[in-house]
N, C-alpha and C positions, 0 to 999 in steps of 0.2 A: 318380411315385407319392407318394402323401403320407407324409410323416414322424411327423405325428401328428393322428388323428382326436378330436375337442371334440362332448362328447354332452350334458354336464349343466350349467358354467359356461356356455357358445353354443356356440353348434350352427357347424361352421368342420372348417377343419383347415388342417396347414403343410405346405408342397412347395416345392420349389424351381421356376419359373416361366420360360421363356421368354417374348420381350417381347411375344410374338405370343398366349400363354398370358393370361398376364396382362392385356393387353388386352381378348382373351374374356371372362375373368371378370372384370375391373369393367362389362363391358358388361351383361350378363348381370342382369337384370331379380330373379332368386333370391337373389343376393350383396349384401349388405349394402353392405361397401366390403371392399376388402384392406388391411391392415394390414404394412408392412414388419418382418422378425424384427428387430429391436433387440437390442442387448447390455445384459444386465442381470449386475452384480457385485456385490459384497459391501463395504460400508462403513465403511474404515477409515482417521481419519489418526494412529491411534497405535502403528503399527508404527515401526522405528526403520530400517531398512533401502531405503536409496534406491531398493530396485527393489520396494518394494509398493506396489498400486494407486494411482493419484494420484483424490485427491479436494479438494473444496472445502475449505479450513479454517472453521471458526466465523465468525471475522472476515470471510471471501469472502462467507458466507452472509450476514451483518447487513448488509455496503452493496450486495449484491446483483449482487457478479460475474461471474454466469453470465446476466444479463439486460441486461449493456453489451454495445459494440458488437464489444468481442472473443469475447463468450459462456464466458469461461474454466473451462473443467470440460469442453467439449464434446469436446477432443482437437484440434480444428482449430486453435484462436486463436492466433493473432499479430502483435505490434504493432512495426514500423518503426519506433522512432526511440531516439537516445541520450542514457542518464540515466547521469548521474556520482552513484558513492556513496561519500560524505566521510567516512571511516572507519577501521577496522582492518585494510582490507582486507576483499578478496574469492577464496575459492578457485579459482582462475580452471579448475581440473580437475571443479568439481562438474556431474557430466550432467546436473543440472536446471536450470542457469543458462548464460545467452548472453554468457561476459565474453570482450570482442571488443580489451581494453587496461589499458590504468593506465600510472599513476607513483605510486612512493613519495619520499612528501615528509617520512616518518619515519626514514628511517635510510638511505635510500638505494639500500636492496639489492630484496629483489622485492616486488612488492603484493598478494601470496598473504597470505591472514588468516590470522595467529597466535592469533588472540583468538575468532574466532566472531559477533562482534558484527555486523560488516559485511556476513558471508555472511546472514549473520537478516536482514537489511534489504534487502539483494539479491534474496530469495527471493520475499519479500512483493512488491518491487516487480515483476519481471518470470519469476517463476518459471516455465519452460517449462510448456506445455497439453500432455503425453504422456502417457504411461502408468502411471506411477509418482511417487510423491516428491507434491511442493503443485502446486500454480496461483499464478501472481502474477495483479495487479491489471492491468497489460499485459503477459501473457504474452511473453517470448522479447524483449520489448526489449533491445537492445542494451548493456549494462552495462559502463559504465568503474569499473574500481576504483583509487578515488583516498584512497592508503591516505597518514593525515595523525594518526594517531594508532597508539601503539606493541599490541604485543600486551597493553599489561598496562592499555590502553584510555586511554592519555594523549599529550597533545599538547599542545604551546607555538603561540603566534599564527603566530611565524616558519614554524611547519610549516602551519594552519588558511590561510594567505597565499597561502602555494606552491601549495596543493590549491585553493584558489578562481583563483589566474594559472594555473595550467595549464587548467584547465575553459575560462576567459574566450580560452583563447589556441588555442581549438578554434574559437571563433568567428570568428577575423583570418586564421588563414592559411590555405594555397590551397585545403585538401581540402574541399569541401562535407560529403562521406561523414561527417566525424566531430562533424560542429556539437551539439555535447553541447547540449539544450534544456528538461534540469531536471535539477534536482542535490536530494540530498537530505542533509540535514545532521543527524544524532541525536548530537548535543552539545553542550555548552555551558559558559561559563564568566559570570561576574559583570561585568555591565558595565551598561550602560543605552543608551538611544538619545537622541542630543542634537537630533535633527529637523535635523539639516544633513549626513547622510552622514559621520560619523566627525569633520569638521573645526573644528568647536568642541569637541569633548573629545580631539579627537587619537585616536580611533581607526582605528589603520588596516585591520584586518577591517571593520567596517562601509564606508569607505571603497572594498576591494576589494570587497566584494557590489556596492556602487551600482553600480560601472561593469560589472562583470559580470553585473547584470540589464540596467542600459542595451545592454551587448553581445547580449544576447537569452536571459539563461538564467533558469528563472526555478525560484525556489528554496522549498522546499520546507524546515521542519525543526520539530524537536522542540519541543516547550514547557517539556520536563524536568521532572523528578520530586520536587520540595521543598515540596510544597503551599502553593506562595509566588505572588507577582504576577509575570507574566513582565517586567513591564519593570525591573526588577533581574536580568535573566538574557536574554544576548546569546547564537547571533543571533537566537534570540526573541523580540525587544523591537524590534528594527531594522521599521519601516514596509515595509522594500523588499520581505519574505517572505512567506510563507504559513506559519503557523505553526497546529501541530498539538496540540490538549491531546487525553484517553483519556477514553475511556469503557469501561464493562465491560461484555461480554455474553459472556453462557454457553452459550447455545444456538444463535444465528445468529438469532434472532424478537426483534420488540419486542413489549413489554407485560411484561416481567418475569416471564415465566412459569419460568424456572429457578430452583433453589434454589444452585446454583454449586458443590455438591457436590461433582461428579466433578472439579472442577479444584483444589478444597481435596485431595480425596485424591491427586492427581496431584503434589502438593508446585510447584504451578504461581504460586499467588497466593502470590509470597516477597515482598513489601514488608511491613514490620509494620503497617500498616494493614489490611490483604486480609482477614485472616479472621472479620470480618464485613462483606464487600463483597456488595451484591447487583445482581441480575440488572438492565442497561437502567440504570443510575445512572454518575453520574460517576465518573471513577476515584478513591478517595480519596489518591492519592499526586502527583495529577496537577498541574502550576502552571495558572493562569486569567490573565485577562483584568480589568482593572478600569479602567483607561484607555479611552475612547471611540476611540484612535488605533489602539490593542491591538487592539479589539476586533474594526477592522474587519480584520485579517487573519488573524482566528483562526476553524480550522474543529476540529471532534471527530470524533476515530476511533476505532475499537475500541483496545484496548490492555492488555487484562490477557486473562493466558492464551493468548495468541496461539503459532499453531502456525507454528513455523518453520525455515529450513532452515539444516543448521548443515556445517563441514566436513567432509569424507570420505562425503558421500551418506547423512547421518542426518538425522533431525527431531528435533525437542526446542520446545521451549514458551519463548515470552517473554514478560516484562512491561515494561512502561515507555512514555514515548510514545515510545522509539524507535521503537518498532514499530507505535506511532497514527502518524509521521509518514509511514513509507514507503507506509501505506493509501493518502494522501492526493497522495503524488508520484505512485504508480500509477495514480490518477485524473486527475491533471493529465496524464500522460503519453498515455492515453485521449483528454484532450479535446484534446488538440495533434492527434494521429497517427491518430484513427479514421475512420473511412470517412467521416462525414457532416461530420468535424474543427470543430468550433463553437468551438474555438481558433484557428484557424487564422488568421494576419495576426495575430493580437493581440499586444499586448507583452506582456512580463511583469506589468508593472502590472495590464493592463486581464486578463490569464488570472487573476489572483490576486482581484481585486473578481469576476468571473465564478462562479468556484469557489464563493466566499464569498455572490454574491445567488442562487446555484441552488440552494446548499444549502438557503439559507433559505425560499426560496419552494418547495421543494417541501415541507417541514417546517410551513410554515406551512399547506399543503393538506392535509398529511395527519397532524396534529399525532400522532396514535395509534406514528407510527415512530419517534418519536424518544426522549430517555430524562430522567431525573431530573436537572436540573443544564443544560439544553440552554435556551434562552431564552426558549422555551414555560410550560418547570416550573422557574425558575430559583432556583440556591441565592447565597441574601442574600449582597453584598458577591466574589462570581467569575462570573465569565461564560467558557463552557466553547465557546463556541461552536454552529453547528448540526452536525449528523450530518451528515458528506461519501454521495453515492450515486454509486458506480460505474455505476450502468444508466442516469446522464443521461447517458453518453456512450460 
């Protein structure tokens, strides 16, 4: 019996179908097509409770998350493989995230986030496709928390050392299962890059990166926030990376069509630059590129306003490029681990020049997506890099 008869929008009606039913009627010379019921809900990522509707965030909408090869938003997606997040930690209890480890290299004791920081960065990168809470960029990847900075969001090298040896020591020994093959890093301190791997200025972070991209991970991190050149700020300035500067968008569309309002009211744009930030523009707070060396490992993510997942199964808003970086591991994690895997064999080197000519070549195709500050429309004396797109992979 039909559930409900359609007289004025089409002429139709819904019933529940046997397969033998259903094959009748698409046969059936009278009948259009049949259309399966779909679930339709109601549109919200600003509730603060881990068990309301999960939806795309703004930032999922602008690089286009639910059009990669995970489709995140559909309820299904999930991506196989393992990403270490270099951080405050990770709530290893929150049901939107897949934290399957850690070590604390801050103090010793658990790698449960005190701070928040980390779970925001976790969330972006692999937040489960369910029913509730965000989407990450690879849904449900496997997430190491490699907590290397204290709850009050600081860390000495001695700690940043230990979190990059133990990621690299995932790669030597016997277990295949745990081979961490992107790490993301949203931190930084003052240094430079000497183009020899740490050993002309005696750095030994840069030094542990080399070997542990040559070991196979390939790294991912922040550009940071001092509207400065990144190569005075490590490990953003290191060659060996993928390094992430922001961009702002307000509505998930290019073309600047928001006025950025509803995130001004939200008390969301906290840099003192923000409140006159507009829509599809670079981030005003963000570091850039001005080195030719720079430039080629620098890509643009969203990064102001971003909706994010914090401890004990709430949401809440971030800004900075920590949270443009983790866009852009979540895409690296994509192109490693997806069905058609267009990473796949590469080194880290040759993932990170990838990332970086697809961006651009699809930006250069379709210059209309990209935003104010991007290479197309560039602002004198920084280079922000291209828009990362989730849906190339």
């Amino acid at each position: 019996m039909p559930t409900h008869v359609y007289k004025y929008a089409l002429r139709g009606y819904a019933a529940t179908l046997t397969d033998e039913a259903l094959a009748r009627a698409e046969a059936d010379p009278r009948v259009l097509f049949v259309s399966p019921d779909t679930e339709f809900h109601a549109e919200s990522c600003a509730g603060v409770s881990g068990q309301e509707m999960q939806c795309v965030p703004i930032w999922g909408d602008r690089v286009k998350v639910e059009r990669s090869s995970a489709k995140s938003g559909d309820g299904r997606g999930s991506v196989n493989i393992n990403v270490a997040v270099l951080d405050t930690g990770i709530d290893p209890t929150h049901p939107d995230l897949n934290v399957v480890g850690g070590v604390n290299c801050a103090n010793g004791k658990s790698f449960a986030d005190g701070n928040g920081h980390g779970t925001g960065v976790a969330g972006i990168i692999g937040a489960r496709d369910n029913s509730f809470g965000l989407v990450g960029v690879a849904p449900g990847a496997n997430l190491w928390a490699v907590r290397v900075l204290t709850d009050k969001g600081r860390g000495s090298q001695s700690q940043i050392l230990c979190g990059v040896d133990w990621v690299t020591s995932t790669r030597t020994d016997s277990d295949p299962t745990n081979d961490i093959a992107v790490a993301n890093m949203s931190l930084s301190a003052s240094g430079e890059d000497d183009g020899n791997c740490g050993l002309t200025n005696k750095d030994a972070a840069h030094l542990a990166i080399c070997n542990s991209v040559a070991a196979g991970v390939t790294y991912v991190v922040a550009a940071t926030n001092e509207t400065a050149d990144i190569q005075t700020h490590v490990p953003a300035a290191y060659d060996e990376v993928l390094t992430a500067t922001a961009m702002a968008d307000c509505d998930g569309q290019p073309g600047g069509l928001s006025d950025c309002s509803s995130q001004r009211a939200a008390g969301a744009l906290d840099f003192g630059c923000l409140p006159q930030t507009r829509d599809d523009t670079f981030a005003c707070f963000s570091n850039f590129a001005t080195l030719p060396a720079d430039q080629a490992h620098t890509v643009a993510a969203p990064g102001v306003a971003d909706r994010i997942l914090l401890p004990g199964s709430f949401n809440g808003a971030g800004t900075g490029t920590s949270f443009a970086s983790p866009v852009v591991a979540g895409t690296v994690a994509l192109c490693i681990a997806s069905g058609h895997r267009p990473c796949a064999g590469l080194t880290p080197a040759q993932i990170t020049q990838k990332l970086v000519n697809d961006a651009a070549a699809y930006n250069t195709a379709h210059p209309a997506d990209g935003f104010a500050g991007d290479p197309l429309q560039p602002e004198p004396g920084k280079y922000f890099g291209f828009l990362i797109r989730a849906d190339l992979y």
